[in-house]
PDB file with SEQRES, HELIX, SHEET and CRYST1 records, atoms N, CA, C and O in Angstrom:
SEQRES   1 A   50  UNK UNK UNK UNK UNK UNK UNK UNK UNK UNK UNK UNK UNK          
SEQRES   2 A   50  UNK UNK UNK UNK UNK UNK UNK UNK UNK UNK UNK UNK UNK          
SEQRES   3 A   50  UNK UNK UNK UNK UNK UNK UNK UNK UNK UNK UNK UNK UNK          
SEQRES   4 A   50  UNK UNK UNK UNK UNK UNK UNK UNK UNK UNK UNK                  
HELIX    1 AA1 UNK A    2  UNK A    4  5                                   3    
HELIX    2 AA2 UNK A    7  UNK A   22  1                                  16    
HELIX    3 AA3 UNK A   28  UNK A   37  1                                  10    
HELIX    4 AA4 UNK A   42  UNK A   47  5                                   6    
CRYST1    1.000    1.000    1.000  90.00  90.00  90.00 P 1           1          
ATOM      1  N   UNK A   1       0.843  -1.183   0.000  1.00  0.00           N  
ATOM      2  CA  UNK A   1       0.000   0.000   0.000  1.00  0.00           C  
ATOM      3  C   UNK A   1       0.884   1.240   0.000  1.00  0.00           C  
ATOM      4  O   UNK A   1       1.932   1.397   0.626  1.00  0.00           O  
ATOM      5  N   UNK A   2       0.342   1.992  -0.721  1.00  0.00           N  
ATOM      6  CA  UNK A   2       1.152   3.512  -0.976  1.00  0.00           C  
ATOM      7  C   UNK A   2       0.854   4.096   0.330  1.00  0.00           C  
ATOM      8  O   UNK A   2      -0.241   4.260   0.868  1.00  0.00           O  
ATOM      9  N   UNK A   3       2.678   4.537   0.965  1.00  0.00           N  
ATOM     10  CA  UNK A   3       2.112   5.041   2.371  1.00  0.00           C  
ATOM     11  C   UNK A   3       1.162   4.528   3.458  1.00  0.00           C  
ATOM     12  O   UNK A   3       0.841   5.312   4.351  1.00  0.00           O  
ATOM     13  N   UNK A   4       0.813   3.609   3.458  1.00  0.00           N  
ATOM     14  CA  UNK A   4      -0.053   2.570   4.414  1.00  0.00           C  
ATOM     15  C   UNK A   4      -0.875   3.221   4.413  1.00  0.00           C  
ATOM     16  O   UNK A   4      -0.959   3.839   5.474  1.00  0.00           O  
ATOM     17  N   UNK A   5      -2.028   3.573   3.330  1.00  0.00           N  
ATOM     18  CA  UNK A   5      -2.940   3.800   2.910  1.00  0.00           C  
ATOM     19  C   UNK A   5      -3.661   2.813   2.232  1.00  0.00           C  
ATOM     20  O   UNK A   5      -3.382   2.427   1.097  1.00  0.00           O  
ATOM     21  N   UNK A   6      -5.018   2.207   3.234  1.00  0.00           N  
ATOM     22  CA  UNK A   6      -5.700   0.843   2.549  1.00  0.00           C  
ATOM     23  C   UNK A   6      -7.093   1.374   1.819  1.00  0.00           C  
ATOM     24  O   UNK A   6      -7.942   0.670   1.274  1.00  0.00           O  
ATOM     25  N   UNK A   7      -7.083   3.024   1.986  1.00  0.00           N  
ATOM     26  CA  UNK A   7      -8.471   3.409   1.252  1.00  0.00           C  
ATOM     27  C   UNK A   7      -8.636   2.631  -0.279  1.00  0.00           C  
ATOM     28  O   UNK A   7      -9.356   1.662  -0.520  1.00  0.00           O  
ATOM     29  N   UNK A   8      -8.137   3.041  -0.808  1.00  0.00           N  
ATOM     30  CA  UNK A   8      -7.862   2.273  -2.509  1.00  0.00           C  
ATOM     31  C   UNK A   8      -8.511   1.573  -2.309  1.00  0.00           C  
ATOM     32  O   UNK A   8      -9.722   1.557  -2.527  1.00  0.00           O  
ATOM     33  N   UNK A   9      -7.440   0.337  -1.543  1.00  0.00           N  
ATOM     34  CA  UNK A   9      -7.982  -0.863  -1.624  1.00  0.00           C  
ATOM     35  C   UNK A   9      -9.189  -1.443  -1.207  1.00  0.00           C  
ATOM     36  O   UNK A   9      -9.964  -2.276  -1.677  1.00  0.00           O  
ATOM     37  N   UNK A  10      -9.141  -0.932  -0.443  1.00  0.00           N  
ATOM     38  CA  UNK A  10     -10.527  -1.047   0.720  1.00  0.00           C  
ATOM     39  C   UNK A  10     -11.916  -0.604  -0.281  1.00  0.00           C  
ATOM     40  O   UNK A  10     -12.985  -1.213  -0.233  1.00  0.00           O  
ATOM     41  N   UNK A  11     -11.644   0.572  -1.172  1.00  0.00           N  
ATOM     42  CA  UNK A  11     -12.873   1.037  -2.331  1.00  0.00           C  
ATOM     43  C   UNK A  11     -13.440   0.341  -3.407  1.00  0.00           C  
ATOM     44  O   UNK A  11     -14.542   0.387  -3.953  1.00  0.00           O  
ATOM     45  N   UNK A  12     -12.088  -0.529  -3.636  1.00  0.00           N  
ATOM     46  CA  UNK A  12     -11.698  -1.315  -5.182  1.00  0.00           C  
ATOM     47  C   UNK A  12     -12.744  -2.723  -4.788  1.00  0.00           C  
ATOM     48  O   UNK A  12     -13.797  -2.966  -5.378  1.00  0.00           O  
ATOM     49  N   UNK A  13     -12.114  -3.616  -3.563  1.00  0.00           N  
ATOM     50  CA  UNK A  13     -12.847  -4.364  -3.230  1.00  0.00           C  
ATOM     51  C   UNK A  13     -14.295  -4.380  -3.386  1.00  0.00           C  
ATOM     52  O   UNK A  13     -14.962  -5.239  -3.964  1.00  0.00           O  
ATOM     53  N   UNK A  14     -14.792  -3.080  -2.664  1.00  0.00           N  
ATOM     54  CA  UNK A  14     -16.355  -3.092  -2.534  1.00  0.00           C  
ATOM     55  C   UNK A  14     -16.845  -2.465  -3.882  1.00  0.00           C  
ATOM     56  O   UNK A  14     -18.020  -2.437  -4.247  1.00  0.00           O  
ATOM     57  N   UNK A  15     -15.964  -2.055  -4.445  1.00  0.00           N  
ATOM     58  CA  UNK A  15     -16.753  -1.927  -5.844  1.00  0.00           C  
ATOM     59  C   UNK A  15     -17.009  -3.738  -6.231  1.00  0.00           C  
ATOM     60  O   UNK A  15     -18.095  -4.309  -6.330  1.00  0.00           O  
ATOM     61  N   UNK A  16     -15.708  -4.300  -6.383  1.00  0.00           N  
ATOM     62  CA  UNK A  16     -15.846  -5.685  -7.628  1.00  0.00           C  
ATOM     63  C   UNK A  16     -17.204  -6.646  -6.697  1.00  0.00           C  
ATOM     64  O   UNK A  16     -18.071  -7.357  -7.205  1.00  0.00           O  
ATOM     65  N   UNK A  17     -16.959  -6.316  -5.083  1.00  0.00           N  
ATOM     66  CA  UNK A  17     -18.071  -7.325  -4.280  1.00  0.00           C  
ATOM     67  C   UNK A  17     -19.559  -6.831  -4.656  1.00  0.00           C  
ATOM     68  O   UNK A  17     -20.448  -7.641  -4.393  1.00  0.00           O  
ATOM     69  N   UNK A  18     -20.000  -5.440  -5.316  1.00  0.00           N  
ATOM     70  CA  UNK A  18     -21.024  -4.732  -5.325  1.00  0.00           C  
ATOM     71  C   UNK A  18     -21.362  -5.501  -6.851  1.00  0.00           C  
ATOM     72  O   UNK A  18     -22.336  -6.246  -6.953  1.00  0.00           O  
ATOM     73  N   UNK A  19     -20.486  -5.239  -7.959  1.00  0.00           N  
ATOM     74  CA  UNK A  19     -20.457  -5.589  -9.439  1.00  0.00           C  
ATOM     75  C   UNK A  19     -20.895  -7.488  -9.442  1.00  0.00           C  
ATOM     76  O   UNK A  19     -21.710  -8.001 -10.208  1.00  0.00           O  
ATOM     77  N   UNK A  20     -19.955  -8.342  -8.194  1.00  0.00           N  
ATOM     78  CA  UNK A  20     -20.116  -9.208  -8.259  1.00  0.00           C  
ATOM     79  C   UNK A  20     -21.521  -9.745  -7.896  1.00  0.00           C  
ATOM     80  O   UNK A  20     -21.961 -10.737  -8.477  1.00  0.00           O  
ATOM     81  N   UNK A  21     -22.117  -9.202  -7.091  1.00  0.00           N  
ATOM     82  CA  UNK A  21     -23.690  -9.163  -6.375  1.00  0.00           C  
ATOM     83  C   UNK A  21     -24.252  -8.979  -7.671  1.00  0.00           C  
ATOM     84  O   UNK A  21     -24.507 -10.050  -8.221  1.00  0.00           O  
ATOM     85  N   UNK A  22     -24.464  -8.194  -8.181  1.00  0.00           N  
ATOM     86  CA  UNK A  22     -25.116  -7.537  -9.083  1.00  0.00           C  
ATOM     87  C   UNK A  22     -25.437  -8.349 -10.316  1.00  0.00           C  
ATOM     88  O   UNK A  22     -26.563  -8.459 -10.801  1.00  0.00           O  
ATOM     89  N   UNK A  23     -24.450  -8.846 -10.722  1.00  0.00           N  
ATOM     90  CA  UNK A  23     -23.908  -9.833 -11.881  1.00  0.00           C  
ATOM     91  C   UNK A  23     -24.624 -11.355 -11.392  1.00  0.00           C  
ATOM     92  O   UNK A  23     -24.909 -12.259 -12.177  1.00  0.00           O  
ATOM     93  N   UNK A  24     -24.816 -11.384 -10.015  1.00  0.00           N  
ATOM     94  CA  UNK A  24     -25.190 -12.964  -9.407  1.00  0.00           C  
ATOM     95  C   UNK A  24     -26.684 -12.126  -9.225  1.00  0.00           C  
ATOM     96  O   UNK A  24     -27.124 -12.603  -8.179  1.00  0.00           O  
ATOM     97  N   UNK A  25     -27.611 -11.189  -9.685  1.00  0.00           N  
ATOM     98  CA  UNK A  25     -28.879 -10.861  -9.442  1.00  0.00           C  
ATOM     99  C   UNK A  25     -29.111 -11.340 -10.513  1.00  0.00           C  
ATOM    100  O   UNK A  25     -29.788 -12.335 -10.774  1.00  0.00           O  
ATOM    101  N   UNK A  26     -28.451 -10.521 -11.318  1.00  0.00           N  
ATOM    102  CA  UNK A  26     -29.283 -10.605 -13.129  1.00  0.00           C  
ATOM    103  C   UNK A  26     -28.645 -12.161 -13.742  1.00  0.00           C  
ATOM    104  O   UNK A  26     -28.731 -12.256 -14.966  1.00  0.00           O  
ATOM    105  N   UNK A  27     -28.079 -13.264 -13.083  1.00  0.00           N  
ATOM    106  CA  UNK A  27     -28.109 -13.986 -13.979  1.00  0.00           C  
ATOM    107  C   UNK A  27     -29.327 -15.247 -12.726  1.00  0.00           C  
ATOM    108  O   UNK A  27     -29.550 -16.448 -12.883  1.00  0.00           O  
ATOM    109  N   UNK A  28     -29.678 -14.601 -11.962  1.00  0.00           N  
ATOM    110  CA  UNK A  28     -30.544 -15.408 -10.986  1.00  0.00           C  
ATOM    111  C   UNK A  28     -31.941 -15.037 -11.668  1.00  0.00           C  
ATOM    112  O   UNK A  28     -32.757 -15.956 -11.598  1.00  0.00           O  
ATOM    113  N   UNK A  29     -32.404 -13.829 -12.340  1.00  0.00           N  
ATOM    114  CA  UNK A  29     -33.769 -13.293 -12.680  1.00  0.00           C  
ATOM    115  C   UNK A  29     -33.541 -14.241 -14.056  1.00  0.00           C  
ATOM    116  O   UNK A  29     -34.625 -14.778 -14.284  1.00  0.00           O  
ATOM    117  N   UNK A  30     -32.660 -14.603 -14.941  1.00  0.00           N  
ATOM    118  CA  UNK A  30     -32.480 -15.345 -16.177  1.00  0.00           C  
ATOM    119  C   UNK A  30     -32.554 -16.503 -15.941  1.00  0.00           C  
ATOM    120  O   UNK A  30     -32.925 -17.105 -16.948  1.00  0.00           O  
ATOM    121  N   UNK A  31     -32.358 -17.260 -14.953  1.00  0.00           N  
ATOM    122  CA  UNK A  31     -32.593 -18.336 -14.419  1.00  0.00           C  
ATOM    123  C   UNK A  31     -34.193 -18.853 -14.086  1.00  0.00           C  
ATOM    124  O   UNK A  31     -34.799 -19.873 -14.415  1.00  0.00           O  
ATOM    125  N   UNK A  32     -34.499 -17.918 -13.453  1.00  0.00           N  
ATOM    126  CA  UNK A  32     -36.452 -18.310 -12.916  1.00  0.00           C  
ATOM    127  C   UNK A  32     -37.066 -17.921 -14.417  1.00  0.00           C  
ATOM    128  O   UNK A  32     -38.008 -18.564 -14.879  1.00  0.00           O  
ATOM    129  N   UNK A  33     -36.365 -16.655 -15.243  1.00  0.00           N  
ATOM    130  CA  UNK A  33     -37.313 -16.460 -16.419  1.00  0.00           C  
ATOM    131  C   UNK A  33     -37.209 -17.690 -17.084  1.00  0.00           C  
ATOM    132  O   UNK A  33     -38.227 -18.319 -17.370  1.00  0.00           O  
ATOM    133  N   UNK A  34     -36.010 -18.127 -17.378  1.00  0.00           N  
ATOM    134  CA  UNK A  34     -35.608 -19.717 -18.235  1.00  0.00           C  
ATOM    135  C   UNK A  34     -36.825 -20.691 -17.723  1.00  0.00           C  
ATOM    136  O   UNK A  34     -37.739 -21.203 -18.369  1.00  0.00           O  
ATOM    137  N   UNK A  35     -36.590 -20.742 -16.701  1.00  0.00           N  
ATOM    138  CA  UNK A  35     -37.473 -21.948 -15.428  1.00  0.00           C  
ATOM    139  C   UNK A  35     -38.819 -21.974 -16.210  1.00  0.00           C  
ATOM    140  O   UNK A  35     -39.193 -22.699 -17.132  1.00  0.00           O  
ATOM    141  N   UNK A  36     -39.375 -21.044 -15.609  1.00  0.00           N  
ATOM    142  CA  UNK A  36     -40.973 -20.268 -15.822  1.00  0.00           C  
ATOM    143  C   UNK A  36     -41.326 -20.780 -17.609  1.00  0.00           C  
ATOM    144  O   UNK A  36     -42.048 -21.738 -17.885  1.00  0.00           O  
ATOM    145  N   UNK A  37     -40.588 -19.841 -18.711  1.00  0.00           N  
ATOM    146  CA  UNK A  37     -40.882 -19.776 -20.272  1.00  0.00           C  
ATOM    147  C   UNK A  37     -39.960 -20.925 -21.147  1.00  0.00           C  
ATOM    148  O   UNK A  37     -40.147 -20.979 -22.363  1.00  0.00           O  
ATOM    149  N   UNK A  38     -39.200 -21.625 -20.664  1.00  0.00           N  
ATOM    150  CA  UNK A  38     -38.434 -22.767 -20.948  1.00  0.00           C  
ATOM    151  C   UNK A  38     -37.552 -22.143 -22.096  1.00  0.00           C  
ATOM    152  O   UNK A  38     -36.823 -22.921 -22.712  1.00  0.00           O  
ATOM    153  N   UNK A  39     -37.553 -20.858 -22.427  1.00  0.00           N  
ATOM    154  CA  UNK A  39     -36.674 -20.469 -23.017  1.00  0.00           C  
ATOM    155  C   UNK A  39     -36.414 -19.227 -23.028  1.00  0.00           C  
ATOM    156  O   UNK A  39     -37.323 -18.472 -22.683  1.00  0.00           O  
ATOM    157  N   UNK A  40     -35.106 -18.652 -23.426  1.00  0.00           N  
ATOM    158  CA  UNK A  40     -34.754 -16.988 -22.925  1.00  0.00           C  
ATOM    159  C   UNK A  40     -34.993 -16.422 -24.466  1.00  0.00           C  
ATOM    160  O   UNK A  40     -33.996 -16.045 -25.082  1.00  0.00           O  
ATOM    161  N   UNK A  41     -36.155 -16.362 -25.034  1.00  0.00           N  
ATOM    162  CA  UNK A  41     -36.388 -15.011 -25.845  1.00  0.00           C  
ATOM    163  C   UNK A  41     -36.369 -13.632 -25.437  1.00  0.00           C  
ATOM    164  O   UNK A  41     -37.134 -13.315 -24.525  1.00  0.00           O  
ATOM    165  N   UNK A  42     -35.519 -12.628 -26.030  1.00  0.00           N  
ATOM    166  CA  UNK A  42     -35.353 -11.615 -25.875  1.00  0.00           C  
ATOM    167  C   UNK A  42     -37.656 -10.774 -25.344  1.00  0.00           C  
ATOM    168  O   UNK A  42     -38.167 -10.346 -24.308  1.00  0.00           O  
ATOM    169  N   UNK A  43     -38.100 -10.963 -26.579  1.00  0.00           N  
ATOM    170  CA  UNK A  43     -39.337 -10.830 -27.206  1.00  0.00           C  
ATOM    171  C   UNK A  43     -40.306 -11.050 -25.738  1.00  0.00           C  
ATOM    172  O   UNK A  43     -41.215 -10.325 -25.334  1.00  0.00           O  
ATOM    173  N   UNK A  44     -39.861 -12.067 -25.241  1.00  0.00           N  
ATOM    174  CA  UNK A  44     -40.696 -12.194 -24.118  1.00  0.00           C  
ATOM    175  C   UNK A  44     -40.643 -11.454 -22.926  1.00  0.00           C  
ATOM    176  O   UNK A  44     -41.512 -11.596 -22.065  1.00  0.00           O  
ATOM    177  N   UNK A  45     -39.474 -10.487 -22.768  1.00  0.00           N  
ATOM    178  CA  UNK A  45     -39.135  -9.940 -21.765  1.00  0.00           C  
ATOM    179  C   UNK A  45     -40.317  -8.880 -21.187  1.00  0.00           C  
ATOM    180  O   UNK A  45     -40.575  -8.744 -19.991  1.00  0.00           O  
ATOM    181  N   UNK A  46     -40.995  -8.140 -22.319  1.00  0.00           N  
ATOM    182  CA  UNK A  46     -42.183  -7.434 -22.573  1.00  0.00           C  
ATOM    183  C   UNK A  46     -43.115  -7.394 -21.308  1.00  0.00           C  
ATOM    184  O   UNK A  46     -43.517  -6.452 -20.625  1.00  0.00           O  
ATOM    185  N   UNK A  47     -43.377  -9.157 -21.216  1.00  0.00           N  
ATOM    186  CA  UNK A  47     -44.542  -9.864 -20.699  1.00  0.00           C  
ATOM    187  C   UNK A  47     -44.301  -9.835 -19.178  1.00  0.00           C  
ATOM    188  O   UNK A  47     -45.235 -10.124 -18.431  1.00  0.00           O  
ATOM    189  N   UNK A  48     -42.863  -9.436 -18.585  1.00  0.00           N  
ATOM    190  CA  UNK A  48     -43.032  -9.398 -17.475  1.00  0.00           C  
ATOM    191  C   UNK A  48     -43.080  -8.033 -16.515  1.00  0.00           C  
ATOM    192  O   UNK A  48     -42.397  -7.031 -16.304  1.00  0.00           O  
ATOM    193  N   UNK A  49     -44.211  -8.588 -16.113  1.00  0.00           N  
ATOM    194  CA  UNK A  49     -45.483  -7.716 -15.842  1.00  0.00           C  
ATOM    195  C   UNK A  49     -45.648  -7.799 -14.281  1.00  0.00           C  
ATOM    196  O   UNK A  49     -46.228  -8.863 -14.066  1.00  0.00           O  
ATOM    197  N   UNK A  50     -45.319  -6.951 -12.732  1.00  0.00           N  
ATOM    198  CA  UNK A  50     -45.805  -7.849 -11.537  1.00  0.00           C  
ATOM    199  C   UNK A  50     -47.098  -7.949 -11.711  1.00  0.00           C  
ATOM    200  O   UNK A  50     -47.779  -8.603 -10.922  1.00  0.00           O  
TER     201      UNK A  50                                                      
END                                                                             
């Protein structure tokens, strides 16, 4: 660490842990849509509706 300065690092982390969450949401909503329509058409995305 530059100067024993762990801010950086400490920022960098919680960005990639935030990106990594994020990335494990949207391929979990592609998963139940798959489940649900047995297939990932773009076309169908429309339909979801709460």
């Amino acid at each position: 660490a530059y100067l024993g300065d762990l801010t950086g690092q400490v920022f960098a982390m919680f960005v990639l842990t935030v990106a990594a969450a994020e990335a494990a949401i949207g391929l979990a909503i592609l998963v139940i849509f798959f489940r649900r329509r047995g297939s990932i058409a773009v076309d169908d995305v429309n339909r979801m509706r709460g």
